[in-house]
py3Dmol code that shows the C-alpha trace and the ligand (Angstrom):
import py3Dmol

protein = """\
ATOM      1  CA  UNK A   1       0.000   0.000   0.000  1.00  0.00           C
ATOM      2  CA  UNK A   2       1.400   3.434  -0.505  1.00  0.00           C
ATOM      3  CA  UNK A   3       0.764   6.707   0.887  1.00  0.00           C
ATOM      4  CA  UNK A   4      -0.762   9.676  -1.389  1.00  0.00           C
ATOM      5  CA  UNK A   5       0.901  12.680  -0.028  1.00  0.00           C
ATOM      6  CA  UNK A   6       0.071  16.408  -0.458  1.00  0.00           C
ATOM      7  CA  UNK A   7       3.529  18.676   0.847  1.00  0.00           C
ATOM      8  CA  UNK A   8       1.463  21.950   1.081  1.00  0.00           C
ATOM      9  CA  UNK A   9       5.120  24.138   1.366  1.00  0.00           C
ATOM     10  CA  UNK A  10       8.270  23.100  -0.128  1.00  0.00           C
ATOM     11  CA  UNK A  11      10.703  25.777  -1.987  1.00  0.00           C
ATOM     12  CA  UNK A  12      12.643  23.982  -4.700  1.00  0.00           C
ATOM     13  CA  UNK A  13      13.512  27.538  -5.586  1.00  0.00           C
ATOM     14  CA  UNK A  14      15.788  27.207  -3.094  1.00  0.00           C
ATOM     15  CA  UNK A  15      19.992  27.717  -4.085  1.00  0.00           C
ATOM     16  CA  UNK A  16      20.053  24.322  -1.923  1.00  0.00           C
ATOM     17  CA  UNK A  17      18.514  22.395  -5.116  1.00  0.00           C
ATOM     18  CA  UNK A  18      20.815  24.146  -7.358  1.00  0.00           C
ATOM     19  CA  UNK A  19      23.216  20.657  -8.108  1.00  0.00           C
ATOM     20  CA  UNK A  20      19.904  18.640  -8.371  1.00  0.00           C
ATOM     21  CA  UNK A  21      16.230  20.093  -8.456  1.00  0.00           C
ATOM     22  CA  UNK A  22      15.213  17.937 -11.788  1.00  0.00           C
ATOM     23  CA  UNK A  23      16.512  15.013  -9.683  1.00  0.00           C
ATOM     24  CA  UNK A  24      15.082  15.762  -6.395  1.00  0.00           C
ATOM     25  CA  UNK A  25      11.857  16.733  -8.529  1.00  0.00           C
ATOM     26  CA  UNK A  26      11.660  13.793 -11.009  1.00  0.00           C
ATOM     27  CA  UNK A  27      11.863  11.502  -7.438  1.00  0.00           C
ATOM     28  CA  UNK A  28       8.969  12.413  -5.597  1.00  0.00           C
ATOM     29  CA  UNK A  29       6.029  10.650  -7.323  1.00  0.00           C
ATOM     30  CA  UNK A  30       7.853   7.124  -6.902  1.00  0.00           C
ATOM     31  CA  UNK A  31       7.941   8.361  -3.081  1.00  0.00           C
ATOM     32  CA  UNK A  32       4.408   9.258  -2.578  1.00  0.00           C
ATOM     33  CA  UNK A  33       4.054  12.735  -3.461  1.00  0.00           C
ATOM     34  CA  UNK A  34       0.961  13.415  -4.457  1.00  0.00           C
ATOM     35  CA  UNK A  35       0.765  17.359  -4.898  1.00  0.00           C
ATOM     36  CA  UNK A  36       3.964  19.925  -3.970  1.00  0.00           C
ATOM     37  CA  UNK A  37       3.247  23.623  -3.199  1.00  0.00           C
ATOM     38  CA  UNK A  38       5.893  25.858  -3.757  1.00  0.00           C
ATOM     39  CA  UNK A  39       5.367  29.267  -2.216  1.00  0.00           C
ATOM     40  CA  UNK A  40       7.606  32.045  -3.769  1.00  0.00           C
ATOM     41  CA  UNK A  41       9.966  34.408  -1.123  1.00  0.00           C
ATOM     42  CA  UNK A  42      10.246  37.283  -3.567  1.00  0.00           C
ATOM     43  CA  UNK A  43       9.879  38.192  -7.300  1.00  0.00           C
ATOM     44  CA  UNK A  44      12.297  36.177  -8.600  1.00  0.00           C
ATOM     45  CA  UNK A  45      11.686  33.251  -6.447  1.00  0.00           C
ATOM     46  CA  UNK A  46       8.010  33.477  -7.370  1.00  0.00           C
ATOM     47  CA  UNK A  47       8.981  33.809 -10.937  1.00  0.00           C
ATOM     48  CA  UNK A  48      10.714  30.515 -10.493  1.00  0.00           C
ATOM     49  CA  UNK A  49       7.854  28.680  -8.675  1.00  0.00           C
ATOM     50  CA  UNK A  50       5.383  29.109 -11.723  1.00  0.00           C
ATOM     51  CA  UNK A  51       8.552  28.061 -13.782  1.00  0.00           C
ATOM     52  CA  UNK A  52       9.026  24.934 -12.059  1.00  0.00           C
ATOM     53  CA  UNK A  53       5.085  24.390 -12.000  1.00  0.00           C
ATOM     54  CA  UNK A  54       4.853  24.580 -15.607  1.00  0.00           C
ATOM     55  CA  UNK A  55       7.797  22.171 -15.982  1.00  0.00           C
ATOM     56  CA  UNK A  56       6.275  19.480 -12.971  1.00  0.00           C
ATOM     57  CA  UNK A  57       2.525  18.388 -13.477  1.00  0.00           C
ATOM     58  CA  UNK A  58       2.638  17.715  -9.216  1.00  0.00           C
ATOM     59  CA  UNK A  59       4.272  20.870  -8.046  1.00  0.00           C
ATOM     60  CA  UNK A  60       1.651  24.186  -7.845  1.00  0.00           C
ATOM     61  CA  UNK A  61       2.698  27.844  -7.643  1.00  0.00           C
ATOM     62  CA  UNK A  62       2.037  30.511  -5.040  1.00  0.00           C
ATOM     63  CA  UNK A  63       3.449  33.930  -5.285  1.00  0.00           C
ATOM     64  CA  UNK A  64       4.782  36.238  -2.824  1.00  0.00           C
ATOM     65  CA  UNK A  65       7.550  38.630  -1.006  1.00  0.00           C
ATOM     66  CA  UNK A  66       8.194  36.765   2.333  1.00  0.00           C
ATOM     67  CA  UNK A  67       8.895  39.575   5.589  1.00  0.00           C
ATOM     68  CA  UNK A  68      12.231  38.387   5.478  1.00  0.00           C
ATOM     69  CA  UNK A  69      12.944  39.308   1.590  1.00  0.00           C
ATOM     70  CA  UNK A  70      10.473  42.644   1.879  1.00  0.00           C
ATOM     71  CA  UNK A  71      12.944  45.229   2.029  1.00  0.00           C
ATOM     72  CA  UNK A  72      13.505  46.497  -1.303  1.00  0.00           C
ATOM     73  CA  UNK A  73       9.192  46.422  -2.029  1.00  0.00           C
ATOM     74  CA  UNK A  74       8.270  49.277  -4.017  1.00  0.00           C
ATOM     75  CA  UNK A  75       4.578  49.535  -4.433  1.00  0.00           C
ATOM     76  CA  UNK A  76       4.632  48.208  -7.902  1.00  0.00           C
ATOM     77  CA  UNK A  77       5.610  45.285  -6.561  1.00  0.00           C
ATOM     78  CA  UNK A  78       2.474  44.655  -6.407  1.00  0.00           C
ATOM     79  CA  UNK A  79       1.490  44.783 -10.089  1.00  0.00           C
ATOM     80  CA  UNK A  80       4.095  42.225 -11.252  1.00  0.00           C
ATOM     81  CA  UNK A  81       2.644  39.794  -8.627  1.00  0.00           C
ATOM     82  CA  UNK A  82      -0.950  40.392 -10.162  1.00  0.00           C
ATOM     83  CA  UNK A  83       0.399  39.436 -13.489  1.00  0.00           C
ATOM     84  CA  UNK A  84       2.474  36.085 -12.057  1.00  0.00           C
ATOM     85  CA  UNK A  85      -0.879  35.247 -10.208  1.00  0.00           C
ATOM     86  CA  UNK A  86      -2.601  35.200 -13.489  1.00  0.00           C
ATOM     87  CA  UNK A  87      -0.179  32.267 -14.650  1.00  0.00           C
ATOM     88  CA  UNK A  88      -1.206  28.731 -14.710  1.00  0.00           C
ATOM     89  CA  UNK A  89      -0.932  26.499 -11.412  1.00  0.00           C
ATOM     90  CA  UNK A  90      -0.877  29.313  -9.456  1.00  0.00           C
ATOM     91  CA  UNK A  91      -3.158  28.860  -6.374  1.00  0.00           C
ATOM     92  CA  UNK A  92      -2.195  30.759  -3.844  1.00  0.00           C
ATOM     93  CA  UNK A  93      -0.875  34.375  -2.485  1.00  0.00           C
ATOM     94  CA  UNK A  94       2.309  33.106  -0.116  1.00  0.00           C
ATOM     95  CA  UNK A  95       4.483  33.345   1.327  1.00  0.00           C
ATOM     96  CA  UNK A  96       3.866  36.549   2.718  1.00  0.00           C
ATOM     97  CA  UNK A  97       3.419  37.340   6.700  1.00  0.00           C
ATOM     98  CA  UNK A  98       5.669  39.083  10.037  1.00  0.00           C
ATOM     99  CA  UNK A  99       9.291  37.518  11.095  1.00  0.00           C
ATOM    100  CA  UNK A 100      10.370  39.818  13.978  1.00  0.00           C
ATOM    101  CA  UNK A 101      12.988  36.593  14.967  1.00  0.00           C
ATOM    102  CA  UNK A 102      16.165  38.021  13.405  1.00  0.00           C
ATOM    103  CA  UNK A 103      16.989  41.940  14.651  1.00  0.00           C
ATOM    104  CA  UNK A 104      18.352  42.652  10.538  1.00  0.00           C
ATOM    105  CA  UNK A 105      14.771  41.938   9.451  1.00  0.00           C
ATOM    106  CA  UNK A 106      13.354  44.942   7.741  1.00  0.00           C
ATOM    107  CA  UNK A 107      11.725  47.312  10.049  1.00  0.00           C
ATOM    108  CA  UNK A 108       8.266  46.163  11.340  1.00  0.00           C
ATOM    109  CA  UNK A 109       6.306  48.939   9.663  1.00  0.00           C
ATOM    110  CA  UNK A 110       7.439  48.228   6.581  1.00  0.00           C
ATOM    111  CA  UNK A 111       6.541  44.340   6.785  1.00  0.00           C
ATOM    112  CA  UNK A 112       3.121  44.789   7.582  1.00  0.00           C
ATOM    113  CA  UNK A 113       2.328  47.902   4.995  1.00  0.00           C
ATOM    114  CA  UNK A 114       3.553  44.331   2.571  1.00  0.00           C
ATOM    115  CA  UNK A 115       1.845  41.511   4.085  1.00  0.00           C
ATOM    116  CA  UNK A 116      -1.275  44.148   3.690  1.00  0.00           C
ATOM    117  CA  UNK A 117      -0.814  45.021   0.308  1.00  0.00           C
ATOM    118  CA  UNK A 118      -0.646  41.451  -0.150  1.00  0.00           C
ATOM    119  CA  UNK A 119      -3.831  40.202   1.605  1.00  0.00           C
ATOM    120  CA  UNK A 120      -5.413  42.756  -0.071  1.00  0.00           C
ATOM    121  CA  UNK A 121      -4.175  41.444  -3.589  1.00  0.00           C
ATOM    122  CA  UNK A 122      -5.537  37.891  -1.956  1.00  0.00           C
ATOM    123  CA  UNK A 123      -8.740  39.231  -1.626  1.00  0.00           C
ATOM    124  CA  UNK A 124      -9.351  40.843  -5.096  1.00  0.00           C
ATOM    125  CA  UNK A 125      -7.837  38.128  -6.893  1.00  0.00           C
ATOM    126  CA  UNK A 126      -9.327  35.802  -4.483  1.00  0.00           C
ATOM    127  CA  UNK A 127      -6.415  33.812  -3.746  1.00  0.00           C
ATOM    128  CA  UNK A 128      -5.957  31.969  -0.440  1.00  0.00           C
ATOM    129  CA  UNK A 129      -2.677  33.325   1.241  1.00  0.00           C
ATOM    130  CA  UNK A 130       0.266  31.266   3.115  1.00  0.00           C
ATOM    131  CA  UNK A 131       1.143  32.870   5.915  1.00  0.00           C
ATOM    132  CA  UNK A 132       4.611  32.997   7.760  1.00  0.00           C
ATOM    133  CA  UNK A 133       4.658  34.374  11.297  1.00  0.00           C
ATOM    134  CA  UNK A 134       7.277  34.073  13.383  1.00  0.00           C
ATOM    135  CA  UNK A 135       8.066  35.970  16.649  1.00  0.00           C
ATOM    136  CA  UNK A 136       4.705  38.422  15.540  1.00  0.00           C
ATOM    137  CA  UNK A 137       1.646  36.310  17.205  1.00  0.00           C
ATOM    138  CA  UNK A 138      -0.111  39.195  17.913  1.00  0.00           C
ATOM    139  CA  UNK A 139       0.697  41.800  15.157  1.00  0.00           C
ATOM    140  CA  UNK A 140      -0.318  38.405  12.632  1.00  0.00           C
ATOM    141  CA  UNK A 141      -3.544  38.399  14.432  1.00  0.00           C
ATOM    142  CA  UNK A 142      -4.255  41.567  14.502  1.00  0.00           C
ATOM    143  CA  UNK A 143      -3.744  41.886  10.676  1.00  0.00           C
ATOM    144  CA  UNK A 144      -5.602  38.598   9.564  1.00  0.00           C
ATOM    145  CA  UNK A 145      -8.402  39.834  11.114  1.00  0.00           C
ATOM    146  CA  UNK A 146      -8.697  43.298   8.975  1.00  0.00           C
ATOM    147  CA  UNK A 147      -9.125  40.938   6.036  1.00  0.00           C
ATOM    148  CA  UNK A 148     -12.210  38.675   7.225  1.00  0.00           C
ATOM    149  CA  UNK A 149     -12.796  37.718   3.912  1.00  0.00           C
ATOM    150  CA  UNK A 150      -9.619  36.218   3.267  1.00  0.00           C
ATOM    151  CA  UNK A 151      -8.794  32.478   3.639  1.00  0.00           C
ATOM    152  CA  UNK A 152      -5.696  31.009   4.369  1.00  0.00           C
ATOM    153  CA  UNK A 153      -2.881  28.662   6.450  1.00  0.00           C
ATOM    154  CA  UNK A 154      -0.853  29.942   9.225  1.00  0.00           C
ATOM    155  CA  UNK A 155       2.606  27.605   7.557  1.00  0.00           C
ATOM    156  CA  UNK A 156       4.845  25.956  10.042  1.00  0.00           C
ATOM    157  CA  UNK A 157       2.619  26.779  12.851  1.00  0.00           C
ATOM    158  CA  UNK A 158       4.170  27.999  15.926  1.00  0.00           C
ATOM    159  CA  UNK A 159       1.931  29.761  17.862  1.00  0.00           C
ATOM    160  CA  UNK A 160      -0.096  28.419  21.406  1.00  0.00           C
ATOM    161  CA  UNK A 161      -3.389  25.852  20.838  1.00  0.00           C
ATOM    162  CA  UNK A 162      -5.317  28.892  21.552  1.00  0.00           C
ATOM    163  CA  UNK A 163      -4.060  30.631  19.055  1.00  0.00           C
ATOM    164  CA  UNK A 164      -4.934  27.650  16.756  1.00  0.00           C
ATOM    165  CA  UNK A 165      -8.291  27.036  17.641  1.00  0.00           C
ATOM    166  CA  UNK A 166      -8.833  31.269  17.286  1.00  0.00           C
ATOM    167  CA  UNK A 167      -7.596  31.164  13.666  1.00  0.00           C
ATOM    168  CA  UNK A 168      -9.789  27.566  13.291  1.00  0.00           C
ATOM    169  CA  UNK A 169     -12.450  30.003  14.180  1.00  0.00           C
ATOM    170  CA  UNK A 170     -12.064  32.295  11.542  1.00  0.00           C
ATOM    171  CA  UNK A 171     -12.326  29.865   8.981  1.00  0.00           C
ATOM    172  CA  UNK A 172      -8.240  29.173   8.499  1.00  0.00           C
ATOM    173  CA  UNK A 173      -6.267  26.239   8.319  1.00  0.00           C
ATOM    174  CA  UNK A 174      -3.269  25.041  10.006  1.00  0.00           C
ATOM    175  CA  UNK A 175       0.126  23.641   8.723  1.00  0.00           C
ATOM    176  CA  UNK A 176       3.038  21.590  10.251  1.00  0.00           C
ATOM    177  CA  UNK A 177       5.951  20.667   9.151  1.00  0.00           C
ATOM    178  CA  UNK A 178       8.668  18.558  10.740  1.00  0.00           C
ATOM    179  CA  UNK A 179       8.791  20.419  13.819  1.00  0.00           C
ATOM    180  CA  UNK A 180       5.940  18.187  14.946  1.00  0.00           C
ATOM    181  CA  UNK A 181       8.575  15.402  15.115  1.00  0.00           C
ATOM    182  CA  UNK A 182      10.954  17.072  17.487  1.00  0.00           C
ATOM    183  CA  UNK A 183      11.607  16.360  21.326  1.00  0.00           C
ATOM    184  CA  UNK A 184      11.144  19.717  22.315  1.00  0.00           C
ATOM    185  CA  UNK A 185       7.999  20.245  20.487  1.00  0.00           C
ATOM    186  CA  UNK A 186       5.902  20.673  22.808  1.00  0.00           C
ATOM    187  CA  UNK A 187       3.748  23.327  21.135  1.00  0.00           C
ATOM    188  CA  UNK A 188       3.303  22.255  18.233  1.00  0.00           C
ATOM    189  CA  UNK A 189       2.025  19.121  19.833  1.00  0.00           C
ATOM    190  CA  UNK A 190      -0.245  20.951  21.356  1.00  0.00           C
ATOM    191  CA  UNK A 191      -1.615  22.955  18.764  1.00  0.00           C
ATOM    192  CA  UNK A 192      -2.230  19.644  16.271  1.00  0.00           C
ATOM    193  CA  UNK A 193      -3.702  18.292  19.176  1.00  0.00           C
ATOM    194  CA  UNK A 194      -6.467  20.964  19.727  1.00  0.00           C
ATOM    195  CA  UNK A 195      -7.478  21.612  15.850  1.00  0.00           C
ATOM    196  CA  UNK A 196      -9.745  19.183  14.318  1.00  0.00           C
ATOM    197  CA  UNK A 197      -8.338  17.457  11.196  1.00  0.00           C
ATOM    198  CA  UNK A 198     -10.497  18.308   8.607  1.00  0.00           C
ATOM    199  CA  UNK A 199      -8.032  22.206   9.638  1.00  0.00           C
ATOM    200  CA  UNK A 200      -4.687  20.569   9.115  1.00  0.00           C
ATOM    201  CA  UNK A 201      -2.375  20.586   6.519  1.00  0.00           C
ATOM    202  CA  UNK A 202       1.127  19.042   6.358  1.00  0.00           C
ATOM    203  CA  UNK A 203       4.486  20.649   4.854  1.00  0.00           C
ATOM    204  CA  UNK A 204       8.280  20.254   4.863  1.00  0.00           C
ATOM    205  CA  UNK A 205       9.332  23.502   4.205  1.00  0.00           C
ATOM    206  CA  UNK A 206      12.304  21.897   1.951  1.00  0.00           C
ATOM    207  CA  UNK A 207      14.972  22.684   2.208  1.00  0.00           C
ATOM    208  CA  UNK A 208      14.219  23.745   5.933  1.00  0.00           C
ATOM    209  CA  UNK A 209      13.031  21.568   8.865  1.00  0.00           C
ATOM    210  CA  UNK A 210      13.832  18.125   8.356  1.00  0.00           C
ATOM    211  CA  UNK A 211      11.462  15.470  10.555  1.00  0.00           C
ATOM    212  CA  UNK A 212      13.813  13.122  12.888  1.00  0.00           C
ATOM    213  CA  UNK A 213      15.636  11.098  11.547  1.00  0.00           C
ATOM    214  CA  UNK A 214      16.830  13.107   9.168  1.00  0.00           C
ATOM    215  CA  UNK A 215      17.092  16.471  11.496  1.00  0.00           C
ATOM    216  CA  UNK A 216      20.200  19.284  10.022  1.00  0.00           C
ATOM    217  CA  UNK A 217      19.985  17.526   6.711  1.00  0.00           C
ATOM    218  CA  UNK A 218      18.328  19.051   3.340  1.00  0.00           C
ATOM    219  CA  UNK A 219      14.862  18.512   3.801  1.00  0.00           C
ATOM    220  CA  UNK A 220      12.379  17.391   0.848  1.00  0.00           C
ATOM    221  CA  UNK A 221       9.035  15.893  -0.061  1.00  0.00           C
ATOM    222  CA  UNK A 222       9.975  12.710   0.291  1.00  0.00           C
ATOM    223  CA  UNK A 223      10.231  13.070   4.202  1.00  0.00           C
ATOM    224  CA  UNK A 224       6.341  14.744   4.272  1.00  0.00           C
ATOM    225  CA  UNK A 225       5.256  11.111   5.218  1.00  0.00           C
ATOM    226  CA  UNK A 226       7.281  11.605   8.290  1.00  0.00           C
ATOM    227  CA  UNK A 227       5.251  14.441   9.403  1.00  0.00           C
ATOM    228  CA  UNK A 228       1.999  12.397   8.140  1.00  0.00           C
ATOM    229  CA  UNK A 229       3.229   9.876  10.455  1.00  0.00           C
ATOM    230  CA  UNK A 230       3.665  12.056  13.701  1.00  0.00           C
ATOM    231  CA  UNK A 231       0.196  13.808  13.117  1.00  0.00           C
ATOM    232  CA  UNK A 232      -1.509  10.354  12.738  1.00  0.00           C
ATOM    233  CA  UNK A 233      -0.512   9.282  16.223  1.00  0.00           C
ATOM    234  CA  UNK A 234      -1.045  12.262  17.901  1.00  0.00           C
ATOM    235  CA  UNK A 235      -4.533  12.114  16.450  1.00  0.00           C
ATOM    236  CA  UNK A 236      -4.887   8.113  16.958  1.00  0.00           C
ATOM    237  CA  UNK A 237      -5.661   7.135  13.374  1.00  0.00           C
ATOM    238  CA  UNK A 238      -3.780   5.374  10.919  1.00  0.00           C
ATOM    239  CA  UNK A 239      -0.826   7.263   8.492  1.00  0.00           C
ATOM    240  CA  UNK A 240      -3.129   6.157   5.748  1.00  0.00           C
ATOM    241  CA  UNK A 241      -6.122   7.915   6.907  1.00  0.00           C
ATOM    242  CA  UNK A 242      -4.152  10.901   7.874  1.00  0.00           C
ATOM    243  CA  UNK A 243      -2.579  11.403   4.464  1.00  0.00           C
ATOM    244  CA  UNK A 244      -5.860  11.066   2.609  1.00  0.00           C
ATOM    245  CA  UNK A 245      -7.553  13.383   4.853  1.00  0.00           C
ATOM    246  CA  UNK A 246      -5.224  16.064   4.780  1.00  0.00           C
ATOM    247  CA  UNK A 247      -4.636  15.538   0.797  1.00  0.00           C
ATOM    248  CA  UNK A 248      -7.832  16.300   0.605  1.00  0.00           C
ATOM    249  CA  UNK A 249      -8.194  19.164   2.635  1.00  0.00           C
ATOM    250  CA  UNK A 250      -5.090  20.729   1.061  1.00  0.00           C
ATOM    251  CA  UNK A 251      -6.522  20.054  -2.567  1.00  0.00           C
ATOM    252  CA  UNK A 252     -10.013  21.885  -1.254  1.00  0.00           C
ATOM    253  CA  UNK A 253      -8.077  24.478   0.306  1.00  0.00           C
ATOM    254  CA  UNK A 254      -5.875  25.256  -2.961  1.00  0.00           C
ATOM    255  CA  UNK A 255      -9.040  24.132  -5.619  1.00  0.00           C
ATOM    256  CA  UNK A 256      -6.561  22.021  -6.678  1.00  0.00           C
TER     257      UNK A 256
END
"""
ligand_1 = """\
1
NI
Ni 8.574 28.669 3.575
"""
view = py3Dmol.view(width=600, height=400)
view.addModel(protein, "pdb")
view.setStyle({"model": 0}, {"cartoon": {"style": "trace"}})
view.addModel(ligand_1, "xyz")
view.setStyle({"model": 1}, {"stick": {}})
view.zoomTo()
view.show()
């Protein structure tokens, strides 16, 4: 029996793919993959994700200037990602969002005038959005919540299970990655515990985030059954039930 598997987040953008993408790529049906998301960081990552969904029948585009990459925006920015959203495969707005983590970030004003030029590009294009948010619980909250008619994930979710179950409320999902899988992750735990499953999504975040065993090494789709795994026995059902229920709720989430 094998697994159908849908990794929601994965950025074969990345430089880390440079030696081997069409390898890496080529790979992942005979390993399960269903369905690969890859959210774009900036323009010219996001220019890349529709590239590599055009070449890939499995992988799916999203477009979007990540905090962390938001410091040269101009307000045109905007306009070039209206055009890439118009390109086939493209399903979502993403990865946009806060990251107040690292001090050299660009200055908090600035990332939330661009996650809200971008959830407001979401909403007229009607586009879910993938959201990042690290270190900016509150301000991520606060902003979501100006946009009520936007739908989206909260990506490598790292906030509390009340936080989880308030976005739940709102009519968002929630994604996790291979964080779920290690010893101290006792949050995340938490938070997959307390949102019912038809809300969850799973993700690698490849290159990024690696489940145990494979922990510090390049991450990539392959490994998504590993976080498939660790959600089906926190929720008590079987890996195969978990990966067709949240394949489907990622394809219904994307209209994929
Ligand atoms: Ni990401």
């Amino acid at each position: 029996m094998s697994m159908a598997l849908f990794d929601t987040h994965a950025h074969y953008d990345a430089r880390q793919f440079d030696p081997d993408r069409d390898q890496v790529l080529s790979a992942l049906p005979g390993q399960g993959v269903e369905l690969v998301v890859n959210p774009g960081c900036d323009l010219a990552s996001s220019r890349k994700a529709v590239e590599l969904a055009g070449r890939y029948p499995f992988v799916y585009a999203a477009v979007g200037v990540h905090p962390e990459d938001c410091g040269g925006w101009t307000d045109e920015d905007v306009e070039e990602l209206r055009a890439l959203a118009g390109r086939p495969k493209v399903v979502a707005v993403g990865e946009i969002g806060l990251d107040y983590y690292w001090p050299e970030n660009p200055p908090r004003d600035l990332q939330k005038r661009v996650f809200r030029a971008q959830l407001a590009l979401a909403r007229e294009l009607d586009l879910p959005v993938i959201v990042h948010d690290r270190e900016a619980h509150g301000d991520s909250m606060d902003i979501v919540r100006e946009f009520p008619g936007v739908r989206g994930v909260f990506h490598c979710f790292s906030g509390s299970a009340e936080m989880a179950k308030e976005l739940v409320k709102l009519g968002w999902m929630i994604s996790f990655t291979g964080v779920l899988t290690y010893k101290n992750a006792r949050k995340a735990v938490e938070a997959a515990q307390a949102v019912p499953l038809d809300r969850i999504m799973i993700e690698t975040d490849s290159p990024y985030m690696a489940p145990v065993p494979h922990r510090g090494q390049r991450n990539h789709s392959g490994y998504v059954g590993l976080v498939c795994q660790k959600l089906a026995e926190l929720k008590g059902i079987s890996s195969d039930q978990c990966s067709r229920a949240t394949l489907e709720n990622g394809r219904k989430f994307f209209r994929i």
